[in-house]
C-alpha positions in Angstrom: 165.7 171.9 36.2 165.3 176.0 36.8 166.0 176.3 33.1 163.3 173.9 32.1 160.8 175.0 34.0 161.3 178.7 33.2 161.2 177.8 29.7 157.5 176.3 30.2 156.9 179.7 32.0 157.2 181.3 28.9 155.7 179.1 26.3 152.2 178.4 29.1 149.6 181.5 28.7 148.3 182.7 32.5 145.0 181.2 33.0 142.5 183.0 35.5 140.6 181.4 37.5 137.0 182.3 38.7 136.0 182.8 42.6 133.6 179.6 42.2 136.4 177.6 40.7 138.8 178.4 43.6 135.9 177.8 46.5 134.6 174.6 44.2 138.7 173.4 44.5 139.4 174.4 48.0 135.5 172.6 48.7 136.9 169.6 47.4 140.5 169.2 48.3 138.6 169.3 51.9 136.2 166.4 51.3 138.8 163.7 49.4 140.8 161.7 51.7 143.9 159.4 50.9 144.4 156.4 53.0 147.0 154.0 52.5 147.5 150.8 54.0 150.4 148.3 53.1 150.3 148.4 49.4 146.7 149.6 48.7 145.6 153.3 48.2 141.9 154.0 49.1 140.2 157.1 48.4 138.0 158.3 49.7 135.2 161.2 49.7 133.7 162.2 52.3 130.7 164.1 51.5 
């Protein structure tokens, strides 16, 4: 597993992100909401 995934590591090119992508992220990770319930999944956003 460590040997795949430093393989990737050196094939992937860094990416940078922006500020505005990190708030717009962070923003929205915040807001979605993951309830389960027996064998459902609902999602939900709560904006």
């Amino acid at each position: 597993m460590e040997k795949i995934y430093s393989e990737n590591l050196e094939r992937g090119a860094a990416i940078q992100a922006t500020k505005e992508t990190i708030n717009f992220l962070l923003s929205f990770s915040k807001q979605f909401h993951v309830v389960e319930y027996k064998s459902f999944q609902f999602e939900n956003s709560l904006n």
